[in-house]
MIVO-100277 format. One record per residue (C-alpha): x, y, z; residue in one letter; chain. Coordinates in steps of 0.5 Angstrom, whole numbers, plus 500, padded with zeros to 3 digits. Layout:
! residues N
((X Y Z) "A" "A")
...
END
This chain:
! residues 580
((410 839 808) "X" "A")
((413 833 812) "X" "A")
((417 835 817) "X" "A")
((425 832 818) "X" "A")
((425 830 825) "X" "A")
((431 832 828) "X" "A")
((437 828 833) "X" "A")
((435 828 838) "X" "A")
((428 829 837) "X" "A")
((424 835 839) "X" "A")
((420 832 843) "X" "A")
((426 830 847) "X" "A")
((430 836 847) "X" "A")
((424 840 850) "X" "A")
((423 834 855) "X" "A")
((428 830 858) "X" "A")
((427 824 862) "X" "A")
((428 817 862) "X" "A")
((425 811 860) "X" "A")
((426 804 860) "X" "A")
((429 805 852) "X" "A")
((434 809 856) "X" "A")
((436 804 860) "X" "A")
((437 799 855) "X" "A")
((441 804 851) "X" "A")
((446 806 856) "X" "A")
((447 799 857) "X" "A")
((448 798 850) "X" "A")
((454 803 850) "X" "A")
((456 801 857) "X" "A")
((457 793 853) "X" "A")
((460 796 847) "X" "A")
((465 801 851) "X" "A")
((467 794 856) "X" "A")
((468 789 849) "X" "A")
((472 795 846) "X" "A")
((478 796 851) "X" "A")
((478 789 853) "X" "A")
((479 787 845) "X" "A")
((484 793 845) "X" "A")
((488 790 851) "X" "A")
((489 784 847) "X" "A")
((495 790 843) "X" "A")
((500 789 848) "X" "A")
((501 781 847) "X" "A")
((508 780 845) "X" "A")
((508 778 837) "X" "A")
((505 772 835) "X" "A")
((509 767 829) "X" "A")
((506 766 823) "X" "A")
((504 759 827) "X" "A")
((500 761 832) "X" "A")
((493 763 829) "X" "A")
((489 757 830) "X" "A")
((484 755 825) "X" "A")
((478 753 831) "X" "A")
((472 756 829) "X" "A")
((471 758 836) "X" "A")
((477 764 835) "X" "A")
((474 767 829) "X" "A")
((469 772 834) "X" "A")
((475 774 838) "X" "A")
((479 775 831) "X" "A")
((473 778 828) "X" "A")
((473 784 834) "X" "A")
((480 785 833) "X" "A")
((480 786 826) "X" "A")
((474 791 827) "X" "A")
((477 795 832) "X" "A")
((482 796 827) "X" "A")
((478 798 822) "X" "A")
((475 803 826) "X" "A")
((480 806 829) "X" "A")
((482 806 821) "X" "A")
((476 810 819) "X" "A")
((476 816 825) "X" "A")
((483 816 822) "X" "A")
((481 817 815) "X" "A")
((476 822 817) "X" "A")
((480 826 821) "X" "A")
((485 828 815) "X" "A")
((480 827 809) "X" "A")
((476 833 812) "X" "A")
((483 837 813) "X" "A")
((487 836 807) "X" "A")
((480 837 802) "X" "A")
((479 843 806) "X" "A")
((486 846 806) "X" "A")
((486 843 798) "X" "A")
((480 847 796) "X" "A")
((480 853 800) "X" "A")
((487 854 799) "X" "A")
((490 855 791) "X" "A")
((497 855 793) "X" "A")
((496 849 797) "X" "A")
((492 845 792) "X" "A")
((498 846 786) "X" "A")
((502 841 791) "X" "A")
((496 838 795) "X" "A")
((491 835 790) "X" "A")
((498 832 785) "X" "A")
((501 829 792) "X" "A")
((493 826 793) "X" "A")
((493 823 786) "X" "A")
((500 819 788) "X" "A")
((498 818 795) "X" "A")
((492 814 792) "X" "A")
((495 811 787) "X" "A")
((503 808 790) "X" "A")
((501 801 793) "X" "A")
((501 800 800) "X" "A")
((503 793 800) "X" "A")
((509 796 796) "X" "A")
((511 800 802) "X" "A")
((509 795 808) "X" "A")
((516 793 810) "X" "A")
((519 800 811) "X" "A")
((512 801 815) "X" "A")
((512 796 820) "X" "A")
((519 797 821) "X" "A")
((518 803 824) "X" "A")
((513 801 828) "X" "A")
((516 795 830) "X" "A")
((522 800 832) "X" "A")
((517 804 837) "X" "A")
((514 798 839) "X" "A")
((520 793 841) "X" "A")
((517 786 841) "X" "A")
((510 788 842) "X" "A")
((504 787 838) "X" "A")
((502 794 838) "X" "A")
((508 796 833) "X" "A")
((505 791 828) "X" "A")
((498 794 830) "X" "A")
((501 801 828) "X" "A")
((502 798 822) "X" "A")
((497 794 820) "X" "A")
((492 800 822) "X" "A")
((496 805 818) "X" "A")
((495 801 811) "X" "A")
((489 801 813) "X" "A")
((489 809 813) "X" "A")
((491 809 807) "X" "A")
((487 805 803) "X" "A")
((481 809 806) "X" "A")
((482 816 807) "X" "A")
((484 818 800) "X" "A")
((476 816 797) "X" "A")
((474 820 802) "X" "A")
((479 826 801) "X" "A")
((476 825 794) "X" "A")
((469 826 795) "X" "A")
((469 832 800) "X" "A")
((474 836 795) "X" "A")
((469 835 790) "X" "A")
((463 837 794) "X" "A")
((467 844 797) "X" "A")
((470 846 790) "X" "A")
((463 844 786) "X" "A")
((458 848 792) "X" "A")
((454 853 789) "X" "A")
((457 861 790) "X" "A")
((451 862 794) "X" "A")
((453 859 799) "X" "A")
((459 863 799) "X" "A")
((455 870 799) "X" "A")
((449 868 805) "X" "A")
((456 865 809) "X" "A")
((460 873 808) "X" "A")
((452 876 809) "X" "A")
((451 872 816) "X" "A")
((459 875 818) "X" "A")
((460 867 819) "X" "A")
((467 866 822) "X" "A")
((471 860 817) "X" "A")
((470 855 823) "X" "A")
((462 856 823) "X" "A")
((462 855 816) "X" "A")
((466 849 815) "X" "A")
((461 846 820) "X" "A")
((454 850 818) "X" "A")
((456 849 810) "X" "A")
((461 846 809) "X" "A")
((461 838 812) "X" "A")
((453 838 810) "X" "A")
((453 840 804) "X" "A")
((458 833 803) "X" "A")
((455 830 808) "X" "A")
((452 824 804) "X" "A")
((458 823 800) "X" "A")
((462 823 806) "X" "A")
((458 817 809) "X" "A")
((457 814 802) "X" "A")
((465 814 800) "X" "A")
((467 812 808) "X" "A")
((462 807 806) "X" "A")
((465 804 801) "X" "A")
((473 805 804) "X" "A")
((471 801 809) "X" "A")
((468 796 806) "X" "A")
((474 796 801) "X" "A")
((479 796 805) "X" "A")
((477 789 809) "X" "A")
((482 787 802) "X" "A")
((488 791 805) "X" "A")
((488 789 812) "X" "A")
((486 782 811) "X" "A")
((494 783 807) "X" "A")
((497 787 813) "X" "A")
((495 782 818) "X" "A")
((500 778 816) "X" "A")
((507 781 816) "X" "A")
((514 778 813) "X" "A")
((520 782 818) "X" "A")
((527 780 817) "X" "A")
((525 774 813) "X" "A")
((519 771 818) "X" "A")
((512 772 819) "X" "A")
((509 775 823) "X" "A")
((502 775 824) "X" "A")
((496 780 828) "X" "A")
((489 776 830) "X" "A")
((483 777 826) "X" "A")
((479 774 822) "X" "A")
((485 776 815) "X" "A")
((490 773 817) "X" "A")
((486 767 820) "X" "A")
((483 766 812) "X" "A")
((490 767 810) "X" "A")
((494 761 814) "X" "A")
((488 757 812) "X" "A")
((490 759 804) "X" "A")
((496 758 806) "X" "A")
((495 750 808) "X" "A")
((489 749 803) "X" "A")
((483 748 807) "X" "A")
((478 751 803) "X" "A")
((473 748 809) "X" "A")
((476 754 813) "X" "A")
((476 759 808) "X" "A")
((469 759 808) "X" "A")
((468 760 816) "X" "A")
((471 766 815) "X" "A")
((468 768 809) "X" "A")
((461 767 812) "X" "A")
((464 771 819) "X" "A")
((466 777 815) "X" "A")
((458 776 811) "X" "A")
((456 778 819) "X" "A")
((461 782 821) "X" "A")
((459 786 814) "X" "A")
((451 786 816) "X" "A")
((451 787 823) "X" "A")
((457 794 821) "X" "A")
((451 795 816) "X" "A")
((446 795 821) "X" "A")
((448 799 827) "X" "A")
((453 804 824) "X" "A")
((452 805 816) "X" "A")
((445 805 816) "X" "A")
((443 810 821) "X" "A")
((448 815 818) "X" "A")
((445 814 811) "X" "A")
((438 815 814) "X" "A")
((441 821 818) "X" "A")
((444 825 813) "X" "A")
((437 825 808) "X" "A")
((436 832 812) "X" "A")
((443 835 809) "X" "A")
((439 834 802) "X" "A")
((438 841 798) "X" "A")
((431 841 795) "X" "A")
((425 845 795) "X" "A")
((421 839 797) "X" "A")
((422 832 801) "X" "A")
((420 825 797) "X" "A")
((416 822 799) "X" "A")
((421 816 800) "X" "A")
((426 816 805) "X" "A")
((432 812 809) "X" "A")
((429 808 815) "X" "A")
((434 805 820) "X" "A")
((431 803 826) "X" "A")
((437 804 830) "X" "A")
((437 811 829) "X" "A")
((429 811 831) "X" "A")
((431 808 837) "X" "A")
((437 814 839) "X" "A")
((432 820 837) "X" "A")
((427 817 842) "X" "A")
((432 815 847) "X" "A")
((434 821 852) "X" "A")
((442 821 852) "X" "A")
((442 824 846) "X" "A")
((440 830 848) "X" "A")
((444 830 854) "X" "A")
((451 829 851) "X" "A")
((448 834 846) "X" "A")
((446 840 852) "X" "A")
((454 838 855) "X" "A")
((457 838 848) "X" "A")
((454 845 847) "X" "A")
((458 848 853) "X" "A")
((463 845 852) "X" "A")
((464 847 846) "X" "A")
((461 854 846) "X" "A")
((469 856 849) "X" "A")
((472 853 843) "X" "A")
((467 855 838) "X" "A")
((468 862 841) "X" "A")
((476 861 840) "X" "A")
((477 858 834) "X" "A")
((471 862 830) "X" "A")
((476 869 832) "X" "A")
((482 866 829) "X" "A")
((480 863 823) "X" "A")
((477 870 820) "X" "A")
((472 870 815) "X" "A")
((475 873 809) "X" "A")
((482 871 808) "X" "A")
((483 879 806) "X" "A")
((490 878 806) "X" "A")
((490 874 799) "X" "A")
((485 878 796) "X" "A")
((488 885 798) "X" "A")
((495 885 795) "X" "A")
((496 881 788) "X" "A")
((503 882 788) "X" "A")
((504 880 794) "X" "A")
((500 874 792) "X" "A")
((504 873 786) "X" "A")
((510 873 789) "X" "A")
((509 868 794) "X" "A")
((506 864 789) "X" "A")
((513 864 785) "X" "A")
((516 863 791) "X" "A")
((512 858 793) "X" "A")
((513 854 787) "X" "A")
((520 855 787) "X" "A")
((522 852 793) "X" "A")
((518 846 792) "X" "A")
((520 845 785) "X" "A")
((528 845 788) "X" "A")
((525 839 794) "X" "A")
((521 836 789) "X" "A")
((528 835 784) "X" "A")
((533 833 790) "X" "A")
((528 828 792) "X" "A")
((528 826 785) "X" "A")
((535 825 783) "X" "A")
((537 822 790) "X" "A")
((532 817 788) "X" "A")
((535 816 782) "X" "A")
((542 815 784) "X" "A")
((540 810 789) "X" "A")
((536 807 783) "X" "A")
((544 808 778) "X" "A")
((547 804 784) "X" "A")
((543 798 786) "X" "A")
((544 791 781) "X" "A")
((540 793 775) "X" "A")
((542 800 774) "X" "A")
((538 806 770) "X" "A")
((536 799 765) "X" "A")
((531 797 770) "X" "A")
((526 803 769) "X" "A")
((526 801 762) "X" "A")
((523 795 765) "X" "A")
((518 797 771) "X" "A")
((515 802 765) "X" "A")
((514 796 760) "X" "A")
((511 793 764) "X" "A")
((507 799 767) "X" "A")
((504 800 761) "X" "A")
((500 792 761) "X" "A")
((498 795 767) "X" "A")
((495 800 765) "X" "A")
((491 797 759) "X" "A")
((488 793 764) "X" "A")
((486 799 769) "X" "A")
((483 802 762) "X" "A")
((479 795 762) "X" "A")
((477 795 769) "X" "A")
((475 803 769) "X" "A")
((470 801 762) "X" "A")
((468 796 765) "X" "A")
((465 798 772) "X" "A")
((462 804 768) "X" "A")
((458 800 763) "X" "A")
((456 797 768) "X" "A")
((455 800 775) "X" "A")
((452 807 773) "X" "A")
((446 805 771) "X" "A")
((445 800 777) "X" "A")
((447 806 782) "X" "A")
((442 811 779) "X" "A")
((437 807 779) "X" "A")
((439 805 787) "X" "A")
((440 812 788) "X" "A")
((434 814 785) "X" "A")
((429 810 789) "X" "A")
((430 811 797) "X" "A")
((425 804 797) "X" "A")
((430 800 793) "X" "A")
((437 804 796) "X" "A")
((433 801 803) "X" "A")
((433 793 800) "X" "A")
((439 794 796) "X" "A")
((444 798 801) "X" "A")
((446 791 805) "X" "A")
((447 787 799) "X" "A")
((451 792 795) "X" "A")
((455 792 803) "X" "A")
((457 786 803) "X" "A")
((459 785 796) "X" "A")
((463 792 796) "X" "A")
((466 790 803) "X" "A")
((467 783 802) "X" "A")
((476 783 801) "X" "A")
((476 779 794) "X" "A")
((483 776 796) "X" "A")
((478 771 800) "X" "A")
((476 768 793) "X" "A")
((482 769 790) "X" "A")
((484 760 792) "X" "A")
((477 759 788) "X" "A")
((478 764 782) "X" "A")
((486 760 782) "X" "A")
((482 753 781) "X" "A")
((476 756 777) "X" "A")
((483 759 772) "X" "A")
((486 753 771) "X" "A")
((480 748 771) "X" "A")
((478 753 765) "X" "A")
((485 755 762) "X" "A")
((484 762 763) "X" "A")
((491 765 763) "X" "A")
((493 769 768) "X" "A")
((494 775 764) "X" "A")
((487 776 763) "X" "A")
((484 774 769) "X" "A")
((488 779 773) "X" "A")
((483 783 770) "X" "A")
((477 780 774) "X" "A")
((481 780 780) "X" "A")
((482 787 779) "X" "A")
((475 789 778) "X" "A")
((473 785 784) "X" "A")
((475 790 789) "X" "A")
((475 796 786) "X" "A")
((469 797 781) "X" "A")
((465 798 787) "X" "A")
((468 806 788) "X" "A")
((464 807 782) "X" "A")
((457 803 784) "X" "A")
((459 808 791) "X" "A")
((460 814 788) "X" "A")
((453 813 783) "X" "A")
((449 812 789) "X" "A")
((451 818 793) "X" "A")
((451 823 788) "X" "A")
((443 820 785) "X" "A")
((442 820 793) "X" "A")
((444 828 793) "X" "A")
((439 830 786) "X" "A")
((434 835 788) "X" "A")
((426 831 789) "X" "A")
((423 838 786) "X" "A")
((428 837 780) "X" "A")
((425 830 779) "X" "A")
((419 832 780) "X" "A")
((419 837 775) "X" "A")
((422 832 770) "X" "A")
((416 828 771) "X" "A")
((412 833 770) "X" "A")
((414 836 764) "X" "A")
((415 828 761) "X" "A")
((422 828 760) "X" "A")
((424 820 760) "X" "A")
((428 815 757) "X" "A")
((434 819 753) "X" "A")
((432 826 755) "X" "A")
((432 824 762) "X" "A")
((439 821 762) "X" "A")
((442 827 758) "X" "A")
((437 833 762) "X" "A")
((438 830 768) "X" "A")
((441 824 771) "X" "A")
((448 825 767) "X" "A")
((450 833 769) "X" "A")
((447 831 777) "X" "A")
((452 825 777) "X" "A")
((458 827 773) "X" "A")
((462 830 779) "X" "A")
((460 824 783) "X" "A")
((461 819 777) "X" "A")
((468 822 776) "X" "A")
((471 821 783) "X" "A")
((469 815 784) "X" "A")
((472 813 777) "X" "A")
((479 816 779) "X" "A")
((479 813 785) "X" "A")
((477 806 781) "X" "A")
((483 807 777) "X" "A")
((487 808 783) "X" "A")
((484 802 787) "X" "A")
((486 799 781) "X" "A")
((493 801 780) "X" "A")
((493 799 788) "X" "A")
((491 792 787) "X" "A")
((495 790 782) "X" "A")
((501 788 786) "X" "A")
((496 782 790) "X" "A")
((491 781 783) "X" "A")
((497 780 778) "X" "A")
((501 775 782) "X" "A")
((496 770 787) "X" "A")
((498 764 791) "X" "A")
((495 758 793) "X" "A")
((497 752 796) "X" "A")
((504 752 793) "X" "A")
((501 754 786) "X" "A")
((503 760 783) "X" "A")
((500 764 777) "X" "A")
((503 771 775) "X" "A")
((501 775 770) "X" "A")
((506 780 767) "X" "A")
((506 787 770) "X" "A")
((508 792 774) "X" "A")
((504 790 780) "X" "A")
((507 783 779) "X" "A")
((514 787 778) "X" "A")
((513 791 785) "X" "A")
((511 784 789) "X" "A")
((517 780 787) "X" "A")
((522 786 789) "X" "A")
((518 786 795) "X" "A")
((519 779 796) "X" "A")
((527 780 795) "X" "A")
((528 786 801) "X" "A")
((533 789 802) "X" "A")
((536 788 796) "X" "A")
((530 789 792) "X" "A")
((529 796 794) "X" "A")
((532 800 788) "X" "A")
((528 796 783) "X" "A")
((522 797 788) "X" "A")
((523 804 788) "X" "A")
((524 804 780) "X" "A")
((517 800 779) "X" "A")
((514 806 784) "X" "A")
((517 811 781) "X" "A")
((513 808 774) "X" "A")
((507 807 778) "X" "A")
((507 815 780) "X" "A")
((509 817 773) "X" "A")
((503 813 769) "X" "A")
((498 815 775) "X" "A")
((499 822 775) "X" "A")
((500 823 768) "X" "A")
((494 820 766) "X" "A")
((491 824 772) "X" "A")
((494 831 768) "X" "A")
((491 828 762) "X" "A")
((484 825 764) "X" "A")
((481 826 770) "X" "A")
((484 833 772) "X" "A")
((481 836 766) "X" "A")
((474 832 767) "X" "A")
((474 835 775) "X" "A")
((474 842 772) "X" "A")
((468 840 768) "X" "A")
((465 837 773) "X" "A")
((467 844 777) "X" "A")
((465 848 772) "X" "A")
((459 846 768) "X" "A")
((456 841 772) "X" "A")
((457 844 779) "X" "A")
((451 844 783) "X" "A")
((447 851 781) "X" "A")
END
C-alpha cells in the first residue's frame, strides 16, 4: 500500500534544513504579509460617496485585493463559529433544541433585510471612518458563509459511526484531544468543500454590501463589488465585463494557492481500508511538504500549545457524567430550560407583533407578507427540484473520479464563485428582448446562485465514500441502478440533504435581490416576499414594521418547511444512512 505523505513530509521532520525552495517561500509569506497590511490600512480612509469609485480599469487590482481580504477575514470568522455552534449543537441535547431552529432561521432571515440596522451599528462605533462600513460589510459576508458550513460539520459530528465515540472513552481522551484527533477530521472534507462553496457563494453578498444607503446617501467600500455595481448603475456594460473577468482571476488564483492545497490535504482524513488509486494533487501543496517552514512552526506550535492542550484537556473532561448520572436532575432542568426560552421567545414575539399593530398598515400587513411568501415559495420549490435533478448525478460523477474532480474543481469554482447579481443587467436585456416575464425569470435568477451548495455538497460526501466499498461493488458487478440504490444514494444522502436545506435557504436569502432587479433606470419586480422586504427596505424607517412583518414570514415558512421536511430528512440521514 502507498503511503499518505504527510505535512510536513517525513523527510523534513527528521532532517531540517534550508534550501533555495525555503528562500522562495519565506519570501513569498513575507510578500503576502506585506500586501495583506498594506491593503488593510486602506480601513481607516474616511467614507467614500457613492461617487467615488472610479471606473478606470487600473483601480481593479487594488479593488480586488480589498474585496478578498474581506472575503477572508469573513471566512476565518465563519470557520470559528461554525466549529463551535455545530459542536456545541450536536454534542449537547439541551442546546440543540434551541440551536439548530435558531440556525434554520439564521440561514434563512435575508442579510440585506437587515443591512441598514447593521451598518448603523457599525458606522455608530466607527464615526466617520471607513472601518465602520468594513465591519459591516464583512459581518454580511459572515453571515452568508457560516451557516453552510455549520451545516456540514453538524451533520458530520451527529452521523459519526459509535465507534469512534467507544475507541475515543478506551483511549481516556479528553473532549478537547477528541474534537481535534476525531471530530475536525472526520468532517474535514466537507468543511473545505462547504467553505469552498460559502466563499464562492458569498462574492454574491458582498458584492451588495459594498454599496451601502445610510440616511438616505450612498455610501461606497473599494472593491471590485461595488466597482461592478456604479458601472450597472450608469450602464457601461464594457466595464461591467472587466470586472467580470477580474473576478474570473481572483476566483483561480483563490482556487490555485488556497482551495486546491486544502482538498488535496484533506484526501488523508478519508476512512477507507485501501487508498485509490487517484488522488488530489496540488503543486502548491508539493512545494510546502518540501519546504522546511513547516516544520519549524509545527516543532514551535507543539510547544506552545503543549500548555494549552495540557489545560484545556483537564477542563473539558471526557464524559459528561453529570447528565448521564441523574436523569431527573436531567428532566428538571430540561424543563426548566425549555420554560425560560418559551417565555423569552413569546415576549420577543408579542413585542414584535405590537410594533408591527402600531406601524401604517397594522396586523393586515402580515396577510400581505405571507401571500406573497407563499409565491415565494413555490419558486424556492422549483429551484431545490431543479438543482437536484441536475447537480447530483454531475457531483457524484465528480466526486467519484479524483482525475475528474482534478480538471472540473476550478471550472465548478468559477461558476459557484462568480456573483450572479454580475450578469443580472444581461438577463434584464436578455428578458425583455425575450418577453420573459419577470415572475418567472426570478426563478433563474435564484438558482443561479444557489444551486451550487447542492453541486458542493454532492461532490464532498462522493469525495468521503470508502475506495474499498467501490472496489467491492465492482468486484461484485453492482452497476447502473443497483449501484445508485446499494451505494451512491445512501453514501450521499446526508450530504445531499445539507446542501438541499442549505439551497432552500440561499434561495429564500436571494429573493430580496432576484424578485426585484435594476439596470440603467429599468425596473422588473416580480411579485414576492423578497420584492416585499427590498421595497420596505428602501422606504426605512418608516418601512421597518412592514419590514419586520416580511421577516417574521419569511422565519415561519422556512422553519416551518425545516420541521416538515428536512428536519425528519436529517434524522433519516442520521439514522439510516450515518456512516457505519
Amino acid at each position: 500500500m502507498a503511503v499518505t505523505p504527510t505535512f510536513p513530509s517525513r523527510e523534513t521532520l527528521s532532517r531540517l534544513r534550508f534550501r533555495p525552495l525555503d528562500v522562495g517561500v519565506g519570501l513569498a509569506v513575507v510578500v503576502l504579509i506585506y500586501f495583506v497590511l498594506r491593503v488593510g490600512a486602506g480601513a481607516r480612509a474616511p467614507i467614500h460617496h457613492a461617487t467615488s469609485i472610479d471606473l478606470a480599469p487600473s483601480n481593479l487590482p487594488y479593488y480586488a485585493a480589498r474585496s478578498l481580504l474581506r472575503m477572508f477575514i469573513a471566512l476565518v470568522l465563519s470557520y470559528g463559529f461554525s466549529l463551535g455552534y455545530a459542536y456545541l449543537a450536536a454534542r449537547n441535547k439541551r442546546a440543540r433544541r434551541i440551536l439548530i431552529p435558531a440556525l434554520d432561521i439564521l440561514q434563512s432571515v435575508p442579510v440585506l433585510g437587515f443591512l441598514a440596522i447593521t451598518v448603523s451599528f457599525f458606522t455608530g462605533l466607527f464615526p466617520g471612518s471607513e472601518l465602520g462600513l468594513e465591519c459591516a460589510s464583512i459581518f454580511a459576508v459572515f453571515t452568508s458563509q457560516a451557516w453552510n458550513i455549520t451545516f456540514s460539520f453538524y451533520h458530520s459530528l451527529v452521523s459519526q459511526p459509535p465507534e469512534f465515540d467507544e475507541a475515543s472513552k478506551l483511549m481516556g481522551l479528553s473532549r478537547w484531544k477528541r474534537f481535534w484527533a476525531i471530530d475536525v477530521p472526520g468532517g474535514a472534507i466537507g468543511l473545505v468543500w462547504n467553505g469552498m462553496m460559502s466563499f464562492g457563494g458569498s462574492w454574491f453578498f458582498l458584492t451588495a454590501s459594498e454599496a451601502i444607503s445610510l440616511h438616505s446617501r450612498g455610501y461606497v467600500l473599494p472593491g471590485v463589488g461595488s466597482y461592478v455595481g456604479v458601472a450597472i448603475m450608469e450602464g457601461k456594460l464594457r466595464y461591467v465585463v472587466y470586472g467580470i473577468v477580474t473576478m474570473i482571476v481572483i476566483i483561480l488564483v483563490v482556487n490555485f494557492f488556497f482551495w486546491r492545497p486544502l482538498v488535496a490535504y484533506v484526501e488523508k482524513f478519508k476512512v477507507e481500508q485501501s487508498e485509490a488509486t487517484q488522488k488530489p494533487k496540488s503543486l502548491v501543496l508539493d512545494v510546502l511538504r518540501r519546504s522546511s517552514w513547516p516544520g519549524v512552526f509545527g516543532r514551535g506550535r507543539r510547544a506552545a500549545a503543549e500548555p494549552v492542550n495540557r489545560v484545556l484537556g483537564a477542563a473539558t473532561g471526557i464524559d459528561d457524567a453529570s447528565l448521564i448520572s441523574h436523569p431527573a436532575r436531567r428532566r428538571a432542568g430540561d424543563i426548566a430550560f425549555t420554560a425560560v426560552v418559551l417565555l423569552a421567545l413569546c415576549y420577543g414575539l408579542y413585542s414584535m407583533i405590537v410594533y408591527i399593530a402600531d406601524g401604517p398598515k397594522g396586523l393586515g400587513v402580515f396577510g400581505t407578507a405571507f401571500g406573497l411568501g407563499f409565491l415565494t415559495f413555490l419558486r424556492v420549490v422549483v429551484v431545490v427540484a431543479f438543482s437536484s435533478l441536475v447537480w447530483v448525478p454531475i457531483g457524484v460523477w465528480i466526486g467519484f473520479n479524483p482525475r475528474v474532480a482534478q480538471f472540473m474543481q476550478p471550472i465548478v469554482q468559477v461558476l459557484a464563485s462568480f456573483p450572479a447579481n454580475f450578469i443580472f443587467p444581461f438577463a434584464i436585456v436578455l428578458f425583455l428582448d425575450l418577453g420573459i416575464n419577470i415572475n418567472f425569470g426570478s426563478i433563474v435568477l435564484m438558482a443561479l446562485g444557489t444551486q451550487w451548495y447542492v453541486l458542493f455538497n454532492v461532490i464532498a460526501g462522493a469525495s468521503a465514500v470508502p475506495s474499498d466499498l467501490k472496489e467491492a461493488m465492482d468486484n461484485l458487478g453492482v452497476h447502473g441502478r443497483d449501484r445508485w440504490k446499494r451505494l451512491i444514494l445512501p453514501a450521499i444522502f446526508p450530504a445531499y440533504v445539507t446542501g438541499a436545506i442549505t439551497a432552500a435557504g440561499g434561495a429564500w436569502n436571494a429573493s430580496i435581490v432576484a424578485e426585484i432587479v435594476q439596470y440603467n433606470g429599468q425596473t422588473l419586480a416580480a411579485k414576492g416576499l423578497g420584492t416585499f422586504i427590498a421595497q420596505q427596505s428602501a422606504q426605512l424607517p418608516h418601512g421597518y414594521p412592514a419590514l419586520f412583518a416580511g421577516l417574521l414570514a419569511m422565519a415561519v415558512y422556512v422553519t416551518g418547511l425545516n420541521a416538515l421536511v428536512w428536519r425528519r430528512l436529517y434524522r433519516l440521514a442520521e439514522t439510516k444512512f450515518a456512516l457505519a
